[in-house]
MDAnalysis code that builds the backbone (N, CA, C; Angstrom):
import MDAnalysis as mda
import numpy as np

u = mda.Universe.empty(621, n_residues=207, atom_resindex=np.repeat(np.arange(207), 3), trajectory=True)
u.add_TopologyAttr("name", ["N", "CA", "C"] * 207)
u.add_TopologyAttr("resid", np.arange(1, 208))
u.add_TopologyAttr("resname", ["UNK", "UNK", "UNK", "UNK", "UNK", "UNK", "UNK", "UNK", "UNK", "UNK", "UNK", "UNK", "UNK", "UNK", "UNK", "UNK", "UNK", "UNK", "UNK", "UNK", "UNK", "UNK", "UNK", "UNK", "UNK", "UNK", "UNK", "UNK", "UNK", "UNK", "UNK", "UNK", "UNK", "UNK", "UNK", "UNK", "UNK", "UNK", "UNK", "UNK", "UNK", "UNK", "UNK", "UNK", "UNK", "UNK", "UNK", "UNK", "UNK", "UNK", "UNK", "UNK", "UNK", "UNK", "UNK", "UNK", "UNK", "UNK", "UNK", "UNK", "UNK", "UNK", "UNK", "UNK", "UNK", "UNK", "UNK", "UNK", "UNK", "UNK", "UNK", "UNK", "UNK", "UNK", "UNK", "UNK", "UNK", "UNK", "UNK", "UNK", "UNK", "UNK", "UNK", "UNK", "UNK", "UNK", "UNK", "UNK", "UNK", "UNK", "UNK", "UNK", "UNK", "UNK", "UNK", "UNK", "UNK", "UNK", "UNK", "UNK", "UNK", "UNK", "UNK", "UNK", "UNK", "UNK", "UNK", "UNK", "UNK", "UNK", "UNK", "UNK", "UNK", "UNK", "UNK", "UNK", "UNK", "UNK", "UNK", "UNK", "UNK", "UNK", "UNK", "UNK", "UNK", "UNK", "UNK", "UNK", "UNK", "UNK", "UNK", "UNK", "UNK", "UNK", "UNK", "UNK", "UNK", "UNK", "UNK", "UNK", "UNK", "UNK", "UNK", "UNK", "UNK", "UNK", "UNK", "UNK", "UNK", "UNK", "UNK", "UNK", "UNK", "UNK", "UNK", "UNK", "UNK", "UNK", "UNK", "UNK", "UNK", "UNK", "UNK", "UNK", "UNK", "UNK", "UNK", "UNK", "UNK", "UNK", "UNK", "UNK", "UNK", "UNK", "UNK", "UNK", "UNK", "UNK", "UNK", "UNK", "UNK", "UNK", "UNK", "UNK", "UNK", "UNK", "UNK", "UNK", "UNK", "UNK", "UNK", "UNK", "UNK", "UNK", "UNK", "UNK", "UNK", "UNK", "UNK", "UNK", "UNK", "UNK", "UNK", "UNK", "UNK", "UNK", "UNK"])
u.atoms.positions = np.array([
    [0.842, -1.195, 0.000],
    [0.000, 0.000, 0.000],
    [0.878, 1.246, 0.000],
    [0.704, 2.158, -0.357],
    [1.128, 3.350, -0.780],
    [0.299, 4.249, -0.065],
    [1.460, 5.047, 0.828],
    [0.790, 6.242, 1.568],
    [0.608, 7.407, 1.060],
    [-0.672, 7.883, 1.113],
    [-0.783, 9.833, 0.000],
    [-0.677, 10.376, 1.404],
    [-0.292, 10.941, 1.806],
    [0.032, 12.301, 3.358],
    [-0.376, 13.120, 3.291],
    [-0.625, 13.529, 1.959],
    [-1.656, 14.517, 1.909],
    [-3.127, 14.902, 1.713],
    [-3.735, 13.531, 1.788],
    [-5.120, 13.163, 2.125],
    [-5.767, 12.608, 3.194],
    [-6.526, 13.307, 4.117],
    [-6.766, 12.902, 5.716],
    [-6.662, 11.511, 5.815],
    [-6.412, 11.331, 7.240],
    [-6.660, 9.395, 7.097],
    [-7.898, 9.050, 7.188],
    [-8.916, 10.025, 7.634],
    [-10.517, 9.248, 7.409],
    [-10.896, 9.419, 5.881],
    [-10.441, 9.987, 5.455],
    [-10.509, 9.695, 3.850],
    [-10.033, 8.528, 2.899],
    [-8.745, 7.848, 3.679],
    [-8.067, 7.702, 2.943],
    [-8.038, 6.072, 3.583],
    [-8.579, 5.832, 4.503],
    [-8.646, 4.689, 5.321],
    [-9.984, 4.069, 5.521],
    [-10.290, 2.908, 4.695],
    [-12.116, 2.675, 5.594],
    [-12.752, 2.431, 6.607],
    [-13.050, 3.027, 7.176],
    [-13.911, 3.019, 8.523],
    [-13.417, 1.147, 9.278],
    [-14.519, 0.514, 8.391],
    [-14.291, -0.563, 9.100],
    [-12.713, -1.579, 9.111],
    [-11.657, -1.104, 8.864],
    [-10.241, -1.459, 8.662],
    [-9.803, -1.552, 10.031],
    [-9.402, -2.981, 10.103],
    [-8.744, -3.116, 11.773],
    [-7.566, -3.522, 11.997],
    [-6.875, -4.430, 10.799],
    [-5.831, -4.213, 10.711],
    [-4.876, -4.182, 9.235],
    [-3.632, -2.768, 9.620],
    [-2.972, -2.600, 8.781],
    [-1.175, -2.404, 8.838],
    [-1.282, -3.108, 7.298],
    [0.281, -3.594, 7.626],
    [1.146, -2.739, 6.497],
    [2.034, -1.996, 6.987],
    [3.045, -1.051, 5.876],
    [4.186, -1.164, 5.609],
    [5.046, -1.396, 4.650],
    [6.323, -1.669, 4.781],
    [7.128, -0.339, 4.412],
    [8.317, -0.603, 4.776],
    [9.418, 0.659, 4.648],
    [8.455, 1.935, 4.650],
    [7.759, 2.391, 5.599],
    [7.405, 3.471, 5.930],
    [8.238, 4.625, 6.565],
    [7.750, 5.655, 5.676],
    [8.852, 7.427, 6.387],
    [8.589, 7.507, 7.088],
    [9.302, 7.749, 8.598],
    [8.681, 7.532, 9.745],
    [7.858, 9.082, 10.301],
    [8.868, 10.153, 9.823],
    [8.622, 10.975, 9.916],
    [6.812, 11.585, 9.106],
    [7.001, 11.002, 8.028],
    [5.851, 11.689, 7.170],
    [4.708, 10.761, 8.047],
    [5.029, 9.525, 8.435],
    [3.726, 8.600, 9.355],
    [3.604, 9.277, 10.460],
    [4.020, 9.589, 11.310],
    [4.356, 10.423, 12.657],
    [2.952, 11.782, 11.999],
    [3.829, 12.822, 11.012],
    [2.765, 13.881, 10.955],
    [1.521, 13.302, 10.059],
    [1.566, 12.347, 9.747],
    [0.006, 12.310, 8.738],
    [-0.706, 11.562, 10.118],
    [0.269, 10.712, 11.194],
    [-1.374, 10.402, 12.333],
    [-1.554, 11.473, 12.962],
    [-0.619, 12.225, 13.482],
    [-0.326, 12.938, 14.376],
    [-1.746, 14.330, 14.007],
    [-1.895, 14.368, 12.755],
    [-2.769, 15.438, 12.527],
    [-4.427, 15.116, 12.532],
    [-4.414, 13.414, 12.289],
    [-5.949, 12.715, 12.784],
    [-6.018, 12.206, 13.716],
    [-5.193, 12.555, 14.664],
    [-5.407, 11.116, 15.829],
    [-6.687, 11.134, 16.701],
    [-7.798, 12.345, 16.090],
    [-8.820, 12.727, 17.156],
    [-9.807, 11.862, 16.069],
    [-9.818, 11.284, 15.313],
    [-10.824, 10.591, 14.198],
    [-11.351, 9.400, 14.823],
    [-12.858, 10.139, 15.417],
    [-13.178, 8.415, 16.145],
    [-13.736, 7.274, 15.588],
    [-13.800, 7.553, 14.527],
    [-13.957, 6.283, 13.365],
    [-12.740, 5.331, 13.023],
    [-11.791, 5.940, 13.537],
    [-10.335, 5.374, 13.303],
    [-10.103, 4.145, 14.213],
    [-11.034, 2.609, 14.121],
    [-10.483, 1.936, 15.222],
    [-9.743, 0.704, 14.904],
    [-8.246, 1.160, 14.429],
    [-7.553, -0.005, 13.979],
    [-7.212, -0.983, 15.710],
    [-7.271, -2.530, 15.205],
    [-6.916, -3.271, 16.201],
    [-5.199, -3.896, 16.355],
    [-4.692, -3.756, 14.735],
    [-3.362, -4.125, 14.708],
    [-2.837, -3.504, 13.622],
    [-1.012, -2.829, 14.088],
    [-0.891, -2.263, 12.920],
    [0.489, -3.140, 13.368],
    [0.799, -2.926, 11.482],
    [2.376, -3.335, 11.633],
    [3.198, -2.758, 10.793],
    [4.337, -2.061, 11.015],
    [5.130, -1.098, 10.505],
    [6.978, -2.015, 9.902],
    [7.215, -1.507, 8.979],
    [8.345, -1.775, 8.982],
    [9.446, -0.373, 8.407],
    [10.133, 0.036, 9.403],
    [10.560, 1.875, 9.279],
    [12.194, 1.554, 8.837],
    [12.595, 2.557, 9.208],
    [13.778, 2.656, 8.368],
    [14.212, 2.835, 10.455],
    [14.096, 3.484, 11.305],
    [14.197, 3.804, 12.636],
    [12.998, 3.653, 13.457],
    [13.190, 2.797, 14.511],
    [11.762, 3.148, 15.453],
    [12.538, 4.169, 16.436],
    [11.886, 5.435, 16.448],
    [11.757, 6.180, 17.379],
    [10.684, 6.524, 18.721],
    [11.344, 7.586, 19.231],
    [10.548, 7.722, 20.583],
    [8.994, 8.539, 20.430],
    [9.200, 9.376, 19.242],
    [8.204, 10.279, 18.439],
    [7.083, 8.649, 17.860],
    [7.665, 8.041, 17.302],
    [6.870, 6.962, 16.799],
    [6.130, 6.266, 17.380],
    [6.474, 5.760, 18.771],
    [6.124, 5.269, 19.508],
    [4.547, 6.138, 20.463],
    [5.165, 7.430, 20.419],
    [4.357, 8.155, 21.593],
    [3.176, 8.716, 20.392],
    [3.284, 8.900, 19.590],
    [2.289, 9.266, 18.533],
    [1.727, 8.255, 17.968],
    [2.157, 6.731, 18.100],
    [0.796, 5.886, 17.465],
    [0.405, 5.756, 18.626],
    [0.786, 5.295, 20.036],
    [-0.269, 5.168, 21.324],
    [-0.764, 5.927, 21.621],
    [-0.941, 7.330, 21.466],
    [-1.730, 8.604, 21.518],
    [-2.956, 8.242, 20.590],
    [-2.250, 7.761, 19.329],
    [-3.640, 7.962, 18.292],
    [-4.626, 6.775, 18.368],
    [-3.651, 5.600, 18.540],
    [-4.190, 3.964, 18.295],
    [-4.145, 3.415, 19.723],
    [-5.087, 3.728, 20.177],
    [-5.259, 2.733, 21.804],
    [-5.345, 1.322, 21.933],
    [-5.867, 1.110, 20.764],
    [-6.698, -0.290, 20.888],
    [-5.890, -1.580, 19.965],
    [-4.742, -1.275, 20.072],
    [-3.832, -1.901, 18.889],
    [-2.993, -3.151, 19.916],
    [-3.116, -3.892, 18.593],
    [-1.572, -5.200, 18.536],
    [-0.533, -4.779, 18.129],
    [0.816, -4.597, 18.093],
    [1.769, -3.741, 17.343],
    [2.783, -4.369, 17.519],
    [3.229, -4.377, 15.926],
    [4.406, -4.974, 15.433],
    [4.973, -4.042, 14.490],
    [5.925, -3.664, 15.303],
    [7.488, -2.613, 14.472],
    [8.847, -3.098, 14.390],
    [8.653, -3.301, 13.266],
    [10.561, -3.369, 13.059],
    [11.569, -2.476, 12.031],
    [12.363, -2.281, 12.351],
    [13.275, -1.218, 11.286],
    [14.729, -2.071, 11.070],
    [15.116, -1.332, 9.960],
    [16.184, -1.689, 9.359],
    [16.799, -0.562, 8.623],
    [17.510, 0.055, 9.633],
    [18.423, 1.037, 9.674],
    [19.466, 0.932, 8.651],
    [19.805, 1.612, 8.082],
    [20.519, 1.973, 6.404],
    [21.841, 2.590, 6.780],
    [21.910, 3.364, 8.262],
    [23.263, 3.841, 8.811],
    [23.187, 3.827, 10.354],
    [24.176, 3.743, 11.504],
    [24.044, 3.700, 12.789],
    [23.068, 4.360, 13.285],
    [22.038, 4.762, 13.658],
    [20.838, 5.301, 14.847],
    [21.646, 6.059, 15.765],
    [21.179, 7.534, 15.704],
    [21.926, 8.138, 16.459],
    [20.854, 9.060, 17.485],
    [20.624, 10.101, 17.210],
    [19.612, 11.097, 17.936],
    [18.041, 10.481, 17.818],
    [17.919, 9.930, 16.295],
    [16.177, 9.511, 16.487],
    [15.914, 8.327, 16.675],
    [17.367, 7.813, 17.357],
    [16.966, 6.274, 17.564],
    [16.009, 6.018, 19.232],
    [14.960, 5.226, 19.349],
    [14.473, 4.869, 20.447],
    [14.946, 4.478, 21.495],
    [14.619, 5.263, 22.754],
    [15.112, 5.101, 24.152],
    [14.097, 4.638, 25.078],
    [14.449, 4.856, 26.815],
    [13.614, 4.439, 27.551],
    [13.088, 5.389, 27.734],
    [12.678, 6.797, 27.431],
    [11.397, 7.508, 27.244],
    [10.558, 7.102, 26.333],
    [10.984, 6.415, 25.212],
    [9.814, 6.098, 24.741],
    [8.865, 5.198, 24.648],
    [9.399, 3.905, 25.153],
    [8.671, 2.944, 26.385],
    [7.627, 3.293, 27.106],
    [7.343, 4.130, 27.910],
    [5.904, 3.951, 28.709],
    [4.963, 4.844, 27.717],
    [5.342, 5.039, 26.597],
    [4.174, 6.110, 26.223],
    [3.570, 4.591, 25.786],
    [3.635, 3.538, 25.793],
    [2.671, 2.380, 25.338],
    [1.968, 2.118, 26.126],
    [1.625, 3.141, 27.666],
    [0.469, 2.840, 28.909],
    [-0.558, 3.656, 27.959],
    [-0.851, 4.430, 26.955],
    [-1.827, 4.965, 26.343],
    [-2.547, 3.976, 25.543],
    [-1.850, 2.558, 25.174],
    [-2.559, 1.686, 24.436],
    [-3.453, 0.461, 25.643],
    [-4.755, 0.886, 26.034],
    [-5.337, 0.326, 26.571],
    [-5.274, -1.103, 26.293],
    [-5.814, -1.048, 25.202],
    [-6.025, -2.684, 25.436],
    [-4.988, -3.623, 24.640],
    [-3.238, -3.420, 24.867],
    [-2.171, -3.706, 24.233],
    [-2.267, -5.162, 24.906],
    [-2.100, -6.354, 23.946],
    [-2.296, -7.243, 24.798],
    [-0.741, -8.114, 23.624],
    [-0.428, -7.660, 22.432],
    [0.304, -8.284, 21.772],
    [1.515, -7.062, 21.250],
    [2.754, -7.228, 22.061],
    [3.897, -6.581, 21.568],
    [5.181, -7.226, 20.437],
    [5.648, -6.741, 19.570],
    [6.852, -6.444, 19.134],
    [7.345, -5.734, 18.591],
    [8.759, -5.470, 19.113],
    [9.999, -4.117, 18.518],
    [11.196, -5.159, 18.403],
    [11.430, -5.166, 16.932],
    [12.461, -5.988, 16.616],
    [13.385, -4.700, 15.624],
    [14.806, -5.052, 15.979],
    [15.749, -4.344, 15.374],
    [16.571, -5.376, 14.244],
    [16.129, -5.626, 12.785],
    [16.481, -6.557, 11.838],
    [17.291, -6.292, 11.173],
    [18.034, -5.188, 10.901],
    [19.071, -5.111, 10.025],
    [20.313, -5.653, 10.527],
    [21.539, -6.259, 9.933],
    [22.456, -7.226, 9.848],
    [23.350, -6.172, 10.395],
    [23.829, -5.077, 9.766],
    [24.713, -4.045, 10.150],
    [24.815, -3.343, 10.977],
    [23.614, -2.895, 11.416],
    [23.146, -1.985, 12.843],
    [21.911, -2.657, 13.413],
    [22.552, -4.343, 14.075],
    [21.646, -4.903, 14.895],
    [20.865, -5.037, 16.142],
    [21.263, -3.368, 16.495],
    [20.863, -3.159, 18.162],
    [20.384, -1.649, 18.496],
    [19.677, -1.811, 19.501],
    [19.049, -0.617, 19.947],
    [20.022, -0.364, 21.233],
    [20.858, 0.861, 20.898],
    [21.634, 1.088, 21.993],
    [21.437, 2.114, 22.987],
    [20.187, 2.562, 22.930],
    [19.684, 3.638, 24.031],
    [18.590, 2.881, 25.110],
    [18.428, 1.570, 24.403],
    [17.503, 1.450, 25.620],
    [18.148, 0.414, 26.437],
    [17.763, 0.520, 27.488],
    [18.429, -0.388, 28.464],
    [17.145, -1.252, 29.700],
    [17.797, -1.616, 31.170],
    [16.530, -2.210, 31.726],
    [15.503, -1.455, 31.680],
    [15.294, -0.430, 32.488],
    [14.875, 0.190, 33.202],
    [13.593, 0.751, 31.712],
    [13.988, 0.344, 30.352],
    [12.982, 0.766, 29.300],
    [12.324, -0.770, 29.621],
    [12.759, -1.866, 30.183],
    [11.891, -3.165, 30.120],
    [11.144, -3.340, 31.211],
    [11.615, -2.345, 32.308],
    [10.877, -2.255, 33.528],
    [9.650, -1.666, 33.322],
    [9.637, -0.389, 32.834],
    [8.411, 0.026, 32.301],
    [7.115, -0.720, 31.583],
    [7.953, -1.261, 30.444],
    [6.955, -2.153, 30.046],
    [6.243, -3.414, 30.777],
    [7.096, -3.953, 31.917],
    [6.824, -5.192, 32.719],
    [5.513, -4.652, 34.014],
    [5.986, -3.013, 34.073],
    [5.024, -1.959, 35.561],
    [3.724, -1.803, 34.299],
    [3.882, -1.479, 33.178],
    [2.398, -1.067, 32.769],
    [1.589, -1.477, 31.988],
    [1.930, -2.731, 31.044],
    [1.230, -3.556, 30.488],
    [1.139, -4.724, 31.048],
    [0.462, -5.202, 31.450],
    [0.671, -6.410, 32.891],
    [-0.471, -7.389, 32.148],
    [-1.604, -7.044, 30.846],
    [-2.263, -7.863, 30.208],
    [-1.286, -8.653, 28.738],
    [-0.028, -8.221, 29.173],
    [0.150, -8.245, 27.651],
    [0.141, -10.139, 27.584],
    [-0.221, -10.910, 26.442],
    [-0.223, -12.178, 26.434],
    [0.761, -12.940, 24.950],
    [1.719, -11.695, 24.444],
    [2.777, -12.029, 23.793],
    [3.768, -11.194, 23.176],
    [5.411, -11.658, 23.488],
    [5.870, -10.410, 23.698],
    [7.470, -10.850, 22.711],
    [7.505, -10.056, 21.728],
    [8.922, -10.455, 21.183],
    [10.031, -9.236, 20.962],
    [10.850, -9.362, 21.486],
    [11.604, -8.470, 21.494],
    [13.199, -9.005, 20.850],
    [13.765, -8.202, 19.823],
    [14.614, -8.357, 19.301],
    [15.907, -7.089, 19.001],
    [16.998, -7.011, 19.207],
    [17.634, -6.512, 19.205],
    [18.623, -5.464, 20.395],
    [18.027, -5.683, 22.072],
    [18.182, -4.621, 22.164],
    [19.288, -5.323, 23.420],
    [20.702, -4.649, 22.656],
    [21.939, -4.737, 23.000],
    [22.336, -4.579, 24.373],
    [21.475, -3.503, 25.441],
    [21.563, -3.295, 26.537],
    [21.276, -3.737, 27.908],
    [19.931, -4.760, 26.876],
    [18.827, -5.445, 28.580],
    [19.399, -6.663, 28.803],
    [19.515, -6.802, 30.006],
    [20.059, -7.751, 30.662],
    [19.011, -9.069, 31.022],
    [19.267, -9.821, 31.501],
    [18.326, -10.845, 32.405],
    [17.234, -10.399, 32.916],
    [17.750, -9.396, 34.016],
    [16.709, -8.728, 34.616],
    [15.634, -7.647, 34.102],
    [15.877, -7.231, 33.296],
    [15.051, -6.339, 32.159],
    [14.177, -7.661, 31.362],
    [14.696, -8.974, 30.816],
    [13.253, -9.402, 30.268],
    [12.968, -10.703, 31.670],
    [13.079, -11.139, 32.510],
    [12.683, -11.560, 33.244],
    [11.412, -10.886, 34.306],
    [11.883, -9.288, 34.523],
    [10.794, -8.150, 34.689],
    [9.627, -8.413, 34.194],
    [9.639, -8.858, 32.590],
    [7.919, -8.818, 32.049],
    [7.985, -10.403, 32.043],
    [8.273, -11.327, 32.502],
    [7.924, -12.612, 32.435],
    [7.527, -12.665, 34.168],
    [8.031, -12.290, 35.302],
    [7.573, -12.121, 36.460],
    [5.976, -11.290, 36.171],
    [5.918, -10.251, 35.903],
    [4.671, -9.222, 35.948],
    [4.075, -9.409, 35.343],
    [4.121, -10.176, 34.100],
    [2.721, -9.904, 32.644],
    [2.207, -11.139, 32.987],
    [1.350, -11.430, 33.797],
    [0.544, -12.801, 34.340],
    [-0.097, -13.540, 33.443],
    [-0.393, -12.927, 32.196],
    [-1.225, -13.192, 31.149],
    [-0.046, -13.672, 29.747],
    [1.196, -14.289, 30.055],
    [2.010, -14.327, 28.925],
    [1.454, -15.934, 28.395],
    [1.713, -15.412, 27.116],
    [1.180, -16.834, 26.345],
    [2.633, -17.739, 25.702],
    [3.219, -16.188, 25.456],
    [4.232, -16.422, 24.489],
    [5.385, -15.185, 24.680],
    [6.876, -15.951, 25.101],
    [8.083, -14.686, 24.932],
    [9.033, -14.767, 23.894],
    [8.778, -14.262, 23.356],
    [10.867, -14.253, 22.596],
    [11.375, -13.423, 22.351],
    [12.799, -13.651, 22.524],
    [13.677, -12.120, 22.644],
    [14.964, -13.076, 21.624],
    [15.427, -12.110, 20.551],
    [16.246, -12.372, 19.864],
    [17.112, -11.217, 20.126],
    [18.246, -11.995, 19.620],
    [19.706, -11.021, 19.327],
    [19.982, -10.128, 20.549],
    [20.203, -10.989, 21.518],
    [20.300, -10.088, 22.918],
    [21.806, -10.288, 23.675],
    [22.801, -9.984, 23.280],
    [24.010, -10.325, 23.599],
    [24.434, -10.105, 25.123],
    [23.725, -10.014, 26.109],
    [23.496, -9.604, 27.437],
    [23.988, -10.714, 28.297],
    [22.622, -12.243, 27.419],
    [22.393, -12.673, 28.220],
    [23.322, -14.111, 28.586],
    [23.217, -14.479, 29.562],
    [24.260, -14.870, 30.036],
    [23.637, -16.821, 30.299],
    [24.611, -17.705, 29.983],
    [24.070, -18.711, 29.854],
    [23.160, -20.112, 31.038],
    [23.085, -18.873, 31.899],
    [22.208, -19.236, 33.169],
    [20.936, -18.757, 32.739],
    [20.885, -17.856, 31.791],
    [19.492, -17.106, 31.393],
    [18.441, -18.119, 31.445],
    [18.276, -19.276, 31.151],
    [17.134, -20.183, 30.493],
    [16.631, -21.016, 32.149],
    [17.807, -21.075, 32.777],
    [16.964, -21.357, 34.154],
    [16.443, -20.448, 34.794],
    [16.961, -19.466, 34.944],
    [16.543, -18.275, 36.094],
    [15.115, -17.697, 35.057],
    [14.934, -17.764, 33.655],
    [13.959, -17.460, 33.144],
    [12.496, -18.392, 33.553],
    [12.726, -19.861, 33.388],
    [12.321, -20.652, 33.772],
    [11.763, -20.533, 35.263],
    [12.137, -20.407, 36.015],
    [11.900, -20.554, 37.432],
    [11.006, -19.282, 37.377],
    [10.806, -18.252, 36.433],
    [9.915, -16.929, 36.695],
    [8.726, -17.347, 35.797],
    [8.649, -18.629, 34.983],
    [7.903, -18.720, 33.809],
    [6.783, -19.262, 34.904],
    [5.571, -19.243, 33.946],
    [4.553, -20.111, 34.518],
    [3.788, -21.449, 33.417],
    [3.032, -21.811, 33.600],
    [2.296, -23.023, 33.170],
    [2.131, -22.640, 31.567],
    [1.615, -23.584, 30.493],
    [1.716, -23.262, 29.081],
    [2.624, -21.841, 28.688],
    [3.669, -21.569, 28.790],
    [4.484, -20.518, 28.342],
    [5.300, -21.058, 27.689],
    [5.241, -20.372, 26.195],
    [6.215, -20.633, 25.203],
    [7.407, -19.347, 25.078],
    [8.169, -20.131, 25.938],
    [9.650, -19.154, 25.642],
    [10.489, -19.517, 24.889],
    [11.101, -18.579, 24.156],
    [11.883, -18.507, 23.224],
    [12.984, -17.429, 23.025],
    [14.456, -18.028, 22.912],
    [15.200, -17.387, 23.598],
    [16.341, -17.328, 22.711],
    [17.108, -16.537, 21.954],
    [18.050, -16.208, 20.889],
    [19.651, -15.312, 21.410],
    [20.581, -16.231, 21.601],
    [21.581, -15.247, 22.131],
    [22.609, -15.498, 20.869],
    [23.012, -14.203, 20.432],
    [24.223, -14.276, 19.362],
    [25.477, -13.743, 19.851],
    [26.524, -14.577, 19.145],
    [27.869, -14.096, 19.523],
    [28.495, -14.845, 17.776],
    [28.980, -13.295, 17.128],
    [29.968, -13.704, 15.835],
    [28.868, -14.157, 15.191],
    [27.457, -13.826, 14.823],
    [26.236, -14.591, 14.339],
    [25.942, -15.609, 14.563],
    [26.512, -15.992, 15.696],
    [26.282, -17.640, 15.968],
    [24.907, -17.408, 16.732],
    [23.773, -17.916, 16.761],
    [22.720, -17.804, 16.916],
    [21.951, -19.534, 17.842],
    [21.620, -19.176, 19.016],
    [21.228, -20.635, 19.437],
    [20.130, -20.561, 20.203],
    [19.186, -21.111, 19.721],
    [17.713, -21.244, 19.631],
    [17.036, -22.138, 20.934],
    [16.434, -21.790, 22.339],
    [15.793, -22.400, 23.026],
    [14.717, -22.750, 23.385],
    [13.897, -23.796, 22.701],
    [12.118, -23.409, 22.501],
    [12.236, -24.139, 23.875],
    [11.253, -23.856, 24.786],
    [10.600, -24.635, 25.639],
    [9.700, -24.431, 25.755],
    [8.522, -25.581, 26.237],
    [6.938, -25.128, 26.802],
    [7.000, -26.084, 27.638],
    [6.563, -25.258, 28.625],
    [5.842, -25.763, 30.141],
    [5.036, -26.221, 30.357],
    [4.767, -27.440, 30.686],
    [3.127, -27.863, 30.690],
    [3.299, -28.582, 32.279],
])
């Protein structure tokens, strides 16, 4: 689909549309084309999914402003290092505006610039203190969180169905018990630690 920015989104979007999926989107031109409807109460998408060139903190706080009621799946693939508009832990809790967020992912996919280096625990703490319905959660790329940053939302989100966290060079190879011992009953964890692209894959389910 092809975005016009310069035609409102209740124009340009049908009413009954709940979910929508965009690839290599300007993040910037998406930012001001919601940013200028986000009061459109006909607008009730249930899942969007983005694929940007940067997820930022602007990105983040301007679709949960506009889209309350969303599933959300963002990933970018950065073309040069992420510097000033790359996403931090301010922009983490602006996802307490998405009421009924019950399905997360922020994956960082490009090969060259495979990590989000501004965010750290304390952006996973947030998410673990204010979405506490969430019931599936994948997180990929982010170079900084430790054990205790995704163990945070596997302790608190009571409602997890499903975790996985890729490309997390943090974690340390005790991770899968101490994760375990926080998991509960039917939880499908899934767990990706790279070193030199070496990549090693831990499915478990609990029954």
């Amino acid at each position: 689909m092809y975005l016009m920015y310069d035609r409102p989104l209740g124009k340009f979007l049908p009413k009954s549309l709940k979910k929508l999926k965009l690839q290599l989107t300007d993040v910037p031109l998406f930012v001001s084309w919601l940013d200028a409807d986000r009061k459109i109460p006909c607008f009730n998408l249930r899942s969007l999914s983005l694929v940007v060139d940067v997820i930022s903190d602007n990105l983040l706080i301007t679709v949960m402003n506009s889209l309350p009621r969303l599933e959300l799946d963002l990933e970018d693939r950065p073309f040069m290092e992420p510097s000033v508009q790359d996403m931090t832990n301010i922009g983490l809790p602006a996802l307490k505006f998405c009421e009924c967020l019950i399905v997360l992912s922020i994956v960082r996919s490009e090969r060259n610039y495979p990590s989000f280096k501004r965010v750290k625990n304390i952006g996973m703490f947030h998410v673990s203190e204010c979405y506490r319905r969430l019931e599936s959660v994948k997180l990929g790329g982010f170079a900084k969180v430790t054990e205790a940053g995704y163990s945070s939302i596997l302790h608190s989100c009571r409602n997890l169905k499903k975790f996985e966290v890729l490309t997390s060079p943090l974690l340390s190879d005790s991770v899968f018990d101490n994760m375990i011992g926080v998991a509960r009953n039917g939880l499908l964890l899934l767990v990706a630690s790279t070193l030199t692209y070496l990549i090693l894959w831990v499915n478990i389910i609990i029954s």
